[in-house]
N, C-alpha and C positions, 0 to 999 in steps of 0.2 A: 504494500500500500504506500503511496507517496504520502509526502508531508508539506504541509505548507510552509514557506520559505517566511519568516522573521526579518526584517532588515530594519535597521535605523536612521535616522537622518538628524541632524541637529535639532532639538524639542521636538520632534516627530517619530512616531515608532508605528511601523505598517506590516499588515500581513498579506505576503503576495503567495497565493496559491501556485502551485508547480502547474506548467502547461496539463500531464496528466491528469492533475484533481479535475480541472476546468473540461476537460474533454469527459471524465466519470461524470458531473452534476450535468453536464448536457444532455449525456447518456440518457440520463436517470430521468428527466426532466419529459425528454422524449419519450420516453415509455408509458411515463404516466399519462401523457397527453394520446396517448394509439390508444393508449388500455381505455383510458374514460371516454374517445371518441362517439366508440359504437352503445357506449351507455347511454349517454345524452342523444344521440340521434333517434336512441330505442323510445327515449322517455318524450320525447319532442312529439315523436311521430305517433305515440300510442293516447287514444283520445278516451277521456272518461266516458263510460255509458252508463247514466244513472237510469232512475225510475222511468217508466212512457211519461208521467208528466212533467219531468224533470229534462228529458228529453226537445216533448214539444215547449217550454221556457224556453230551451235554447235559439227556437227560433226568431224571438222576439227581439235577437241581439243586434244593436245601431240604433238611431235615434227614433224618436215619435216625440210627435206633439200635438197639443187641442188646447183647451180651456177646462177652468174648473173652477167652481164655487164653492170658497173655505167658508165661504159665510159671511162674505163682502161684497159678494159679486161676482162676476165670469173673471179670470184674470188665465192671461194666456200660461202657458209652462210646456217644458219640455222633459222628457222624460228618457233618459241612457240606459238602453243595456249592454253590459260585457261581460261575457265568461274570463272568470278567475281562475288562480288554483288550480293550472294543470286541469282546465273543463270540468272542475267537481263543485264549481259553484256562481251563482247566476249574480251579477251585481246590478243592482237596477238604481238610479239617482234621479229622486224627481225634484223641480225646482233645482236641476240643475245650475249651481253657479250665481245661488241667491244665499241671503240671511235665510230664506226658510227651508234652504236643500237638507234633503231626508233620504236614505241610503235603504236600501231593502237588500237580505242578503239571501237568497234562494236555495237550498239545498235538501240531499237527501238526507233522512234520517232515521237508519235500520229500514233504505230499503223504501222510505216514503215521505214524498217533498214536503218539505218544511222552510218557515223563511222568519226571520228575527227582523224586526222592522227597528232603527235606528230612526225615532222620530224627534221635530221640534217639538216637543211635550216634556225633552228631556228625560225618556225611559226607550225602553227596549222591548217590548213582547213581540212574545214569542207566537206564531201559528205554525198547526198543522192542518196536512190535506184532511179536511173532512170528507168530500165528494169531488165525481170529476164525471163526463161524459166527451159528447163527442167535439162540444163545444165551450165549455164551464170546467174552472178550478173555485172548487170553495174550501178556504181558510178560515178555523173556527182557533179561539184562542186557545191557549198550549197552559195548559195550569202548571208546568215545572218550570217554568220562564223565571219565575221570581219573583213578578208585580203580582201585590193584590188587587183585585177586580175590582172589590167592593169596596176600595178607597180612593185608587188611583186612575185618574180619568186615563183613557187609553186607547190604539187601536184596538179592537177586538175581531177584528174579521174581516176578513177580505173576498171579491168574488174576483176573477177575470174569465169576460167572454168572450172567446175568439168569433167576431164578427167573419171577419176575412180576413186573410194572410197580412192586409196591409190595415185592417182596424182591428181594435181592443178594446173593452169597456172596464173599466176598473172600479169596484164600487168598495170603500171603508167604510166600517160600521165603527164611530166614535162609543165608546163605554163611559160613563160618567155614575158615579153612586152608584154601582154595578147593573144598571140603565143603559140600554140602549138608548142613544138620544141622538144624534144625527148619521146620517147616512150621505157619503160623498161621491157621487158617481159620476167619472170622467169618461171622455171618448178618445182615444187616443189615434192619432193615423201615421204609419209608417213615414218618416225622410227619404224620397229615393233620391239618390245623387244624380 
């Protein structure tokens, strides 16, 4: 095995590695880079397949917009989806790129879509799939989320119905005093470039 060379200079003191060292760390450097090559192109290329309805989310991915009525009036918004995480999980941003942007997070869980809503309420709940058909996902609240219902005003429920490929109707059910108390139902229509 070589050694690296020691040399000194006046208040300077350096370690200059033997041509051979430099030719082994190249080596070595190269190998790692072949070995992890075909991993990463493996993991690039291999695409999550969750639930059918976790699935058809997928499709939703790229912009949409419409209007919606928080309780002030029509005010326009737009709404992003993108696959995260290696395609195992849906990100959805509405009010995209305001004080009131709200982040939805889509996923499977044991097998069946669920999605954690990141709201301006300042909480988190949580839904799972209650029902789905050939055109409908319904999201009913997830009681291990955290929030109590019957304090904490909140999403509670969510519908989306695929109109057509290029519309969506998205409807929130507000919870308040464990109440049902408004209902928010937007129309959404695909961006096409």
């Amino acid at each position: 095995m070589n050694t690296a060379k020691i040399t000194s200079e006046p208040n300077k003191m350096r370690v200059q590695p033997s041509r051979s060292s430099l030719k082994e760390i190249v080596l070595l450097v190269s190998l790692l880079a072949l070995a992890a090559g075909p991993l990463l192109a493996a993991e690039s290329d291999k695409t999550h397949k969750g639930s059918p309805e976790f699935e058809r989310m997928k499709s939703l991915a790229g912009t949409w917009k419409g209007k919606a009525d928080m309780g002030q009036g029509p005010v326009e918004m737009t709404v992003a989806y993108r696959l995260v995480s290696g395609g195992s999980a849906i990100e959805e941003r509405i009010f995209e790129g305001s004080p009131k942007e709200m982040v939805t997070m889509y996923y499977d869980k044991k097998g069946k879509l669920a999605l954690t809503h990141y709201c301006m309420l300042a909480n988190q709940p949580g839904m799972l799939l209650e029902s789905s058909d050939a055109k409908t996902l319904r999201f009913d609240f997830d009681p291990t989320c955290g929030l109590d219902p019957a304090s904490e005003m909140h999403m509670h429920s969510l519908t989306i119905t695929f109109e057509n490929p290029d519309t969506i109707v998205q409807d929130w059910r507000l919870y308040e005093d464990g109440k049902n108390k408004d209902s928010h139902p937007f129309t959404l229509k695909r961006v096409k470039a």
